[in-house]
MARGU-975137 format. One record per residue (C-alpha): x, z, y; residue in one letter. Coordinates in nm, 2 decimals. Example, Ala and Ser with C-alpha at 12.3 -4.5 7.8 and 13.67 -1.06 7.14 Angstrom:
! residues 2
> X  Z  Y  resn
> 1.23  0.78  -0.45  a $
> 1.37  0.71  -0.11  s $
END
This chain:
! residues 409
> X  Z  Y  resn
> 0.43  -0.98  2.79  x $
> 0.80  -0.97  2.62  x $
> 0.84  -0.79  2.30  x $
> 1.00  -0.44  2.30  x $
> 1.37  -0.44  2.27  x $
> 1.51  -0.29  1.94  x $
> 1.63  0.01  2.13  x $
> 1.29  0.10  2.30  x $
> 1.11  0.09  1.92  x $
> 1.40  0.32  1.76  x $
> 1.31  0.55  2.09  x $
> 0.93  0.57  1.95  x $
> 1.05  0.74  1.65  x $
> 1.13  1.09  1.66  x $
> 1.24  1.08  1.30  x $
> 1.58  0.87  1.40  x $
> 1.68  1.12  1.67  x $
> 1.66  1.40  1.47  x $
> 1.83  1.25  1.21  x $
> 2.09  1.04  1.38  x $
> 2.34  0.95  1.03  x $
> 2.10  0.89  0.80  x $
> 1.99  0.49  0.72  x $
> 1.64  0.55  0.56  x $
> 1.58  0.23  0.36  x $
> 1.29  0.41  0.17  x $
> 0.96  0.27  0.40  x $
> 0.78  0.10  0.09  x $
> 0.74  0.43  -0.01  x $
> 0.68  0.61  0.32  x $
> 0.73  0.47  0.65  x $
> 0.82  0.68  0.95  x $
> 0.55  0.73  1.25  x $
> 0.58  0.68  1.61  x $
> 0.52  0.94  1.85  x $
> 0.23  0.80  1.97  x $
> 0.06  0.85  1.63  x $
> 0.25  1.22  1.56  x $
> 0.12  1.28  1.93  x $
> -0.29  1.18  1.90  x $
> -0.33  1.36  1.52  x $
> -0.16  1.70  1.69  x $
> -0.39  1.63  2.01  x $
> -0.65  1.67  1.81  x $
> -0.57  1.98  1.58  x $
> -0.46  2.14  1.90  x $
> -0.73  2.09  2.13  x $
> -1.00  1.88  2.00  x $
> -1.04  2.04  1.65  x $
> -1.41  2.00  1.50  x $
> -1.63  1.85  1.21  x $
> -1.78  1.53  1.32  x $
> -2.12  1.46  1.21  x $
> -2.22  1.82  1.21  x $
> -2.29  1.93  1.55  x $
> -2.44  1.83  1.89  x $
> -2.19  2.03  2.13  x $
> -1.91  1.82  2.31  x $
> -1.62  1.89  2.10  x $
> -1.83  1.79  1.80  x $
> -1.98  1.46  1.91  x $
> -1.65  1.35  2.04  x $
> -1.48  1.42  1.73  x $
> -1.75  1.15  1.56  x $
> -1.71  0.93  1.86  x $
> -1.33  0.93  1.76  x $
> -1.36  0.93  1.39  x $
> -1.57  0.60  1.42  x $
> -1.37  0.43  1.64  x $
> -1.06  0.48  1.43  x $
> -1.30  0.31  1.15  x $
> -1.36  0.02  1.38  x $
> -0.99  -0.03  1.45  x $
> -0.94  -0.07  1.11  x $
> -1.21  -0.29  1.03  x $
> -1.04  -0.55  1.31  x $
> -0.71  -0.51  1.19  x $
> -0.82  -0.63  0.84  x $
> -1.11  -0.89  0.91  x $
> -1.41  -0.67  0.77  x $
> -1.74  -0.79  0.85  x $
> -1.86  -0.48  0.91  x $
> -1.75  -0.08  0.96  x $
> -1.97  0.02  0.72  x $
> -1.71  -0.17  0.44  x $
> -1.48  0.11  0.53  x $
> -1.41  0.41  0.33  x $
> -1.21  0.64  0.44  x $
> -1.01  0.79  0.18  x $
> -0.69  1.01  0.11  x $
> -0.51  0.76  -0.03  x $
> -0.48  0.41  -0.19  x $
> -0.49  0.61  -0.53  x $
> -0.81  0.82  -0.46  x $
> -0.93  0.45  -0.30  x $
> -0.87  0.31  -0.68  x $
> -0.99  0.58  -0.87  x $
> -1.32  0.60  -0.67  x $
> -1.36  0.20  -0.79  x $
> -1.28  0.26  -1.13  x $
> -1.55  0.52  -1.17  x $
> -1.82  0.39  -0.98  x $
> -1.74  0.03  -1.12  x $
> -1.76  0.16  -1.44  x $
> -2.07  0.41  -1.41  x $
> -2.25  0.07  -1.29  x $
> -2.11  -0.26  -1.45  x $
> -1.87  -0.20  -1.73  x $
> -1.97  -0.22  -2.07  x $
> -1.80  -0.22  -2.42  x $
> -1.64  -0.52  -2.52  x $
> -1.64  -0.61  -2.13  x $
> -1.25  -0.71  -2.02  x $
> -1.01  -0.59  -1.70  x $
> -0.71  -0.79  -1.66  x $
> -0.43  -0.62  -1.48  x $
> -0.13  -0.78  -1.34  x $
> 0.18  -0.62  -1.51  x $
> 0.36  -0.57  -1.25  x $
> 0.10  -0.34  -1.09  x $
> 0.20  0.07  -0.95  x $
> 0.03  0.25  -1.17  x $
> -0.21  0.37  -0.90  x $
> -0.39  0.00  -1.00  x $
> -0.34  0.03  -1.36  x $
> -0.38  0.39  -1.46  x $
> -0.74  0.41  -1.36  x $
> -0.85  0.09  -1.53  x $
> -0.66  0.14  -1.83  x $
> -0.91  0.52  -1.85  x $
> -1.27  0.31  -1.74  x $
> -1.13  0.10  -2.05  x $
> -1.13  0.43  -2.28  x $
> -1.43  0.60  -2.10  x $
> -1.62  0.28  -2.15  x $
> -1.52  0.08  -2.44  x $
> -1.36  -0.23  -2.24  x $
> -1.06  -0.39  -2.33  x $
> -0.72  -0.38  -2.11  x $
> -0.52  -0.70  -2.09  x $
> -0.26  -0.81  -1.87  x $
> -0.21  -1.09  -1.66  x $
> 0.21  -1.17  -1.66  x $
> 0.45  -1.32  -1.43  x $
> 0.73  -1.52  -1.43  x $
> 1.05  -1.33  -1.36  x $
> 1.08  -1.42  -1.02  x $
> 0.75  -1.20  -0.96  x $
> 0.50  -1.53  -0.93  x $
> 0.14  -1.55  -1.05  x $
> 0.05  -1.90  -1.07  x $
> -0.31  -2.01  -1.05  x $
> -0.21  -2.18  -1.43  x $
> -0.16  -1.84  -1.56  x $
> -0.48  -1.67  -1.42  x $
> -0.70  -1.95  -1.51  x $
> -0.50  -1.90  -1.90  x $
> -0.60  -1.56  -1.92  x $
> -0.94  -1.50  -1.76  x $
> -1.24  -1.55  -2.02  x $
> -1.61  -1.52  -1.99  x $
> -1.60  -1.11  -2.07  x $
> -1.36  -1.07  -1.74  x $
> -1.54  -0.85  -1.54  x $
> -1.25  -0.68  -1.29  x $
> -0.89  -0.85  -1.17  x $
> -0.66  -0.59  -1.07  x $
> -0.36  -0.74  -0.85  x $
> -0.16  -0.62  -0.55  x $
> -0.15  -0.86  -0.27  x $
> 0.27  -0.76  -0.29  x $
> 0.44  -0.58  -0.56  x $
> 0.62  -0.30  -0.46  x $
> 0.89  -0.41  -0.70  x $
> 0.97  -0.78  -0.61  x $
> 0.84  -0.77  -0.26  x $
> 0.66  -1.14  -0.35  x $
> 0.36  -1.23  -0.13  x $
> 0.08  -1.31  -0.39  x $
> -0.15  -1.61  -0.30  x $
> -0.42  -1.34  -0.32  x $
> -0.68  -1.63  -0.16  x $
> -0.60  -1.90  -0.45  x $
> -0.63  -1.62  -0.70  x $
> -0.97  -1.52  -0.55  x $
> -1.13  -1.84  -0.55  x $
> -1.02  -1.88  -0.91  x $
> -1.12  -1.51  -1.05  x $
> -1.46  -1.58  -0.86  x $
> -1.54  -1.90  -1.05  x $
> -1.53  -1.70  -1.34  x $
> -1.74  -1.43  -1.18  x $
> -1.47  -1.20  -1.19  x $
> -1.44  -0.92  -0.90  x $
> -1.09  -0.89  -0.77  x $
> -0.96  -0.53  -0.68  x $
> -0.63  -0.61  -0.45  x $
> -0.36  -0.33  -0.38  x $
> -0.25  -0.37  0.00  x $
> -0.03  -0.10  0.05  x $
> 0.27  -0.28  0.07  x $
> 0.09  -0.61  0.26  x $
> -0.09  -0.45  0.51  x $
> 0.16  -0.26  0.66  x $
> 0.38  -0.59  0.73  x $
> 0.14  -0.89  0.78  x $
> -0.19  -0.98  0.86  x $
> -0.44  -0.97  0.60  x $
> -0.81  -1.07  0.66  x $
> -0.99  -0.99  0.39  x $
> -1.27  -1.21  0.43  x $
> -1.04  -1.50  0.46  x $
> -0.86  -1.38  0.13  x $
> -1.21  -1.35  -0.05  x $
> -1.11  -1.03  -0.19  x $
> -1.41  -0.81  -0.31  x $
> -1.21  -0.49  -0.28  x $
> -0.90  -0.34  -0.09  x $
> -0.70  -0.03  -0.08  x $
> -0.40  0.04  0.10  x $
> -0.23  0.38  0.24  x $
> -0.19  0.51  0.61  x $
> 0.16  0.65  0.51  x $
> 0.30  0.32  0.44  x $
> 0.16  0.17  0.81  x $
> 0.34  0.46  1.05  x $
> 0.03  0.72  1.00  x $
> 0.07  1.06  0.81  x $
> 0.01  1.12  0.51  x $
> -0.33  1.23  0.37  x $
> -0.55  0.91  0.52  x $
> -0.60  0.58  0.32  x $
> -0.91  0.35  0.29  x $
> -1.12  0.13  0.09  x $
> -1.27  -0.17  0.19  x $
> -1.53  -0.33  -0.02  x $
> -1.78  -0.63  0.08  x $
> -2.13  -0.43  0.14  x $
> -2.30  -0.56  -0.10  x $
> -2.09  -0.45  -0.41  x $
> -2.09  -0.11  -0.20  x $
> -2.43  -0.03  -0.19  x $
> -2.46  -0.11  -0.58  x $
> -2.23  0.13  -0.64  x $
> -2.28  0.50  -0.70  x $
> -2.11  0.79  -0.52  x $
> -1.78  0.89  -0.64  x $
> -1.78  1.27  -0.52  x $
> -2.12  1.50  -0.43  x $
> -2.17  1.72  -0.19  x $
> -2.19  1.74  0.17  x $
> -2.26  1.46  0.41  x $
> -2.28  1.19  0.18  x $
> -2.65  1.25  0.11  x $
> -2.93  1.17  0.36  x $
> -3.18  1.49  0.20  x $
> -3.18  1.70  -0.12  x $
> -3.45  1.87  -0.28  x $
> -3.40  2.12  -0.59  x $
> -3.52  1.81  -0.78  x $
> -3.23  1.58  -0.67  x $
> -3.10  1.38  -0.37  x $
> -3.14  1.06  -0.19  x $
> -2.79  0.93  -0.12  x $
> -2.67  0.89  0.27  x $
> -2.60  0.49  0.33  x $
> -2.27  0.34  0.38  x $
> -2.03  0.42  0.43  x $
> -2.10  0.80  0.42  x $
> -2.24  0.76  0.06  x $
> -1.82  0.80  -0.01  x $
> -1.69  1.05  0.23  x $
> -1.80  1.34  0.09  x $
> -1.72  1.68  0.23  x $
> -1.56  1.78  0.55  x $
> -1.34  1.41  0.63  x $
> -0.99  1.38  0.73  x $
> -1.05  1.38  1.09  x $
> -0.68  1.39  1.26  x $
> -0.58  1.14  0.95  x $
> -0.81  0.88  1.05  x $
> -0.79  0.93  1.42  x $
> -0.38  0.90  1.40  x $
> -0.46  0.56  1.14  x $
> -0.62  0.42  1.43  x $
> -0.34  0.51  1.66  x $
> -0.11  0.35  1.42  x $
> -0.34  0.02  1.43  x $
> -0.33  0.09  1.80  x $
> 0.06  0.08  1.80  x $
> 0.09  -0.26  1.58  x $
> -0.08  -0.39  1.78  x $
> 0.10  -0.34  2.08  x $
> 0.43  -0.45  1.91  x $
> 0.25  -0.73  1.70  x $
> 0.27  -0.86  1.38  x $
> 0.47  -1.16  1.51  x $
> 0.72  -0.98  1.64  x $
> 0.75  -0.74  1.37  x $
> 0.73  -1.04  1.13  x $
> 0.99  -1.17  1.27  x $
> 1.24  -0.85  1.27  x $
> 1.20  -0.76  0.93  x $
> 1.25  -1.14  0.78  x $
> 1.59  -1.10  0.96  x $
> 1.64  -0.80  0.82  x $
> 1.61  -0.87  0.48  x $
> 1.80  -1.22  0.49  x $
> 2.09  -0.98  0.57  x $
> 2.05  -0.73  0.33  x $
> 2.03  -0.96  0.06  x $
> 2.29  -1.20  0.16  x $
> 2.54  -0.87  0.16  x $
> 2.43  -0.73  -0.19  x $
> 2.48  -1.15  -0.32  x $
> 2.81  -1.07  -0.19  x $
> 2.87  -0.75  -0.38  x $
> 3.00  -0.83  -0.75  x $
> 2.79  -0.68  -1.03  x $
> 2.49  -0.65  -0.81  x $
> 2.18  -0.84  -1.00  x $
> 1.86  -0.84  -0.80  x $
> 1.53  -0.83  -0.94  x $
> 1.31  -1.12  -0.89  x $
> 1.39  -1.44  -0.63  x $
> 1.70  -1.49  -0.53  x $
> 1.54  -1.62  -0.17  x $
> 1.49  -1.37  0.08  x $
> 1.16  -1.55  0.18  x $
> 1.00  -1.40  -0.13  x $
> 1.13  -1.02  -0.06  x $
> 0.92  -0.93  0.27  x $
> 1.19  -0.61  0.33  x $
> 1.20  -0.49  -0.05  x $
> 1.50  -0.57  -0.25  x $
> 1.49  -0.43  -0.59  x $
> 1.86  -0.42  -0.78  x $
> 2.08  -0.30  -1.10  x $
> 2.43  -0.23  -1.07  x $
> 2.65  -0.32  -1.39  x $
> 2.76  0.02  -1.53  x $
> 2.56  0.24  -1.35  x $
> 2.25  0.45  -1.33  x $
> 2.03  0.41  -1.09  x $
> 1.99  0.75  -0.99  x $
> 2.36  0.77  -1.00  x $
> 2.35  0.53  -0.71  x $
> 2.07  0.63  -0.56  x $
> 2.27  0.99  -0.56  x $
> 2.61  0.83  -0.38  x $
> 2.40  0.67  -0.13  x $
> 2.27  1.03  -0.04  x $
> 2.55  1.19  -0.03  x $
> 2.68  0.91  0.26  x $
> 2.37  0.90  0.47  x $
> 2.14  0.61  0.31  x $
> 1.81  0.73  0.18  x $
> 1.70  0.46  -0.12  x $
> 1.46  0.52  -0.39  x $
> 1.58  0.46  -0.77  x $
> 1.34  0.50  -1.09  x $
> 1.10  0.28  -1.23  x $
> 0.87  0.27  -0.88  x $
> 0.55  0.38  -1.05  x $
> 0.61  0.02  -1.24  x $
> 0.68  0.15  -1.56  x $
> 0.52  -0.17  -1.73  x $
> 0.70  -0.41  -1.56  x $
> 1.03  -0.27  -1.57  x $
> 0.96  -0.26  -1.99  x $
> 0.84  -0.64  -1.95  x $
> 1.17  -0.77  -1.77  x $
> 1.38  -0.56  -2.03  x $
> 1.52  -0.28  -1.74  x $
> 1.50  0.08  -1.80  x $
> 1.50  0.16  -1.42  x $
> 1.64  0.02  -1.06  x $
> 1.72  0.08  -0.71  x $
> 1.51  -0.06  -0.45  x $
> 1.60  -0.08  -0.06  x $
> 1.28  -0.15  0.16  x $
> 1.31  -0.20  0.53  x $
> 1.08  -0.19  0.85  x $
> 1.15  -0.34  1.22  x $
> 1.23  -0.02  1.27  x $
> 1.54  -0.04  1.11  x $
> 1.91  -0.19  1.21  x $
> 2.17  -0.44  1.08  x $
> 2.43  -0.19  1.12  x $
> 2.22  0.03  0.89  x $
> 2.22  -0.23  0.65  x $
> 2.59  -0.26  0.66  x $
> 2.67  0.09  0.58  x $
> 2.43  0.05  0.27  x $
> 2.61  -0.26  0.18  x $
> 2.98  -0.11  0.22  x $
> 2.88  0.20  0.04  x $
> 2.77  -0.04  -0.27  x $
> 3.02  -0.22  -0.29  x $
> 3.24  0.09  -0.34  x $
> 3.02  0.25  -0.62  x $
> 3.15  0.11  -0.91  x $
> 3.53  0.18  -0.83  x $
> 3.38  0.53  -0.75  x $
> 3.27  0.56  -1.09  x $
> 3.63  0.44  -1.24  x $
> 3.57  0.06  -1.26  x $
> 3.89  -0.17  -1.22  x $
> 3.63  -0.41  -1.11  x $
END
């Protein structure tokens, strides 16, 4: 079967028709969604609305049925051994935060040591660097060159016999560099470290298998892979899982109660506490549905293309420096970039105000941004979704910016 044209993916998106002049180079923080996947989480609200788990009429039942299969779909799409090594979550954040709670309720004492990459969103750092307070571990941080690579040399360096957790994003969100998350593994786990991955910007744009990778644990975001917002998930390998204790109480995750205590549900309901996000999960799995009908290869493909030509037109632009490789190999559609003289926001503002949506700050990478000496930046991030012509219209508009702002240059 032939790939879809350009033309018939922009038609699955209702966000481009209804807002024909805008270029939205913004998906590393939140792609669009097809209307396949707007379509199935409103089928549901609309006519299929009802808690799974808690009743034996139809609607009910099917509503399980549903929620379980999306769980299955996402166990293929990331190599998981099993369904019950998926946790459904709201969000790559909550996904982190439930780790560092019940990692730290159950394995972390004082004096015990969590090395963070530094170039980490602060959804992967922020919770570790609180277990280290709540606890009495120590923080440290594992750094990278300025291109954005870890080398095996560096981890090796810096892990020590009192590494318990390695916190690292399978790709920043900053350089857009791939990490070799499977090298790293093999390395942390000779030390008997557990390795927490982010993989909200890898999953979304490549195949991961986890259990190829090694990776004890996983978290990644249905926003950044064409669902809504509001669903994200947690895998971890079933053994740490049922070690762990729950992160919320209440309903569903127990299997009986008494006034005396509770005996906990098993996996993977022991974390889904409370009534679940139903539609959100059932439109993830529509989403994993709708990859892989396009296919990573394809999509693969389109956005490598894509961000050869974004960066070979910002080389062009004078002034431009952009953050980490130079090689549009090591970007994966996210192109991080000062301009000499001006503020990121300020550009991020002019780009508005001509149709180009961008994001500017510090990208919830505060740390690194204070480690490679740069207050804040502008970052592009594409999907096979998006054009060259879109592209262009970015590229024109920043090459005019600093003239804008009263440069002769």
């Amino acid at each position: 079967m032939s790939s879809p044209s350009l033309l018939d993916i922009r038609n699955d998106f209702p966000f481009f028709a209804a807002n024909p002049g805008l270029a939205y180079l913004d998906s590393s923080a939140t792609s669009q969604s097809p209307a396949c996947v707007i379509e199935r989480m409103n089928r549901f609200d609309l006519l299929e609305k009802a808690s799974p788990f808690r009743g034996l009429y139809t609607r009910s039942v099917q509503a399980t049925d549903d929620y379980e299969h999306a769980r299955d779909l996402v166990r293929d799409f990331i190599g998981a051994s099993s369904s019950r090594e998926i946790i459904f979550t709201r969000n790559a954040t909550e996904s982190l935060n439930l780790l560092a709670y019940t990692l730290g309720d159950s394995m972390i004492k004082p004096g015990d040591e969590i090395l963070v990459s530094i170039s980490e969103h602060h959804s992967n750092m922020i919770p570790w660097q609180q277990l280290a307070r709540r606890t009495g571990a120590v923080i440290r941080y594992l750094h990278c060159t300025k291109e954005g690579e870890y080398t095996p040399d560096a981890l090796s360096a810096a892990l020590t016999d009192r590494t318990r957790i390695l916190a690292i994003a399978q790709m920043s969100n900053v350089f857009g560099r791939i990490n070799d998350l499977k090298t790293l593994c093999r390395i942390a786990h000779a030390n008997h470290t557990i390795v927490v991955a982010d993989g909200c910007q890898s999953v979304p744009h490549m195949p991961v298998n986890v259990a190829d990778l090694g990776v004890d644990f996983l978290a990644f975001s249905g926003h950044k892979m064409l669902a809504p917002t509001g669903i994200g998930v947690l895998y971890g390998r079933e053994a740490l899982l049922d070690k762990l204790p729950p992160f919320l109480f209440g309903g569903e995750m127990i299997d009986s109660v008494t006034t005396e205590g509770a005996v906990w549900a098993p996996l993977p309901q022991k974390f889904e506490a409370g009534t679940v996000n139903t539609a959100g999960a059932i439109a993830l799995g529509a989403a994993i549905e709708y990859y892989n009908r396009i296919g990573f290869p394809a999509m693969m493909q389109r956005e490598a293309a894509l961000t050869d030509h974004l960066l070979a037109g910002m080389q062009q632009v004078p002034h431009v420096r952009i953050i980490g490789s130079p090689h549009a190999a090591h970007h994966h559609g996210i192109v991080t970039f000062t301009l000499d003289g001006v503020h990121p926001h300020d550009i991020s503002s002019i780009m508005s105000d001509n149709g180009v949506a961008i994001r500017a700050g510090h990208h919830c990478a505060q740390p690194l941004h204070a480690y490679l000496g740069i207050n804040a930046t502008s970052r592009a991030s594409l999907m096979f979704y998006n054009t060259e012509s879109e592209i262009d219209t970015f590229i024109d508009i920043l090459s005019q910016i600093r003239g804008a702002m009263g440069y002769a240059d």
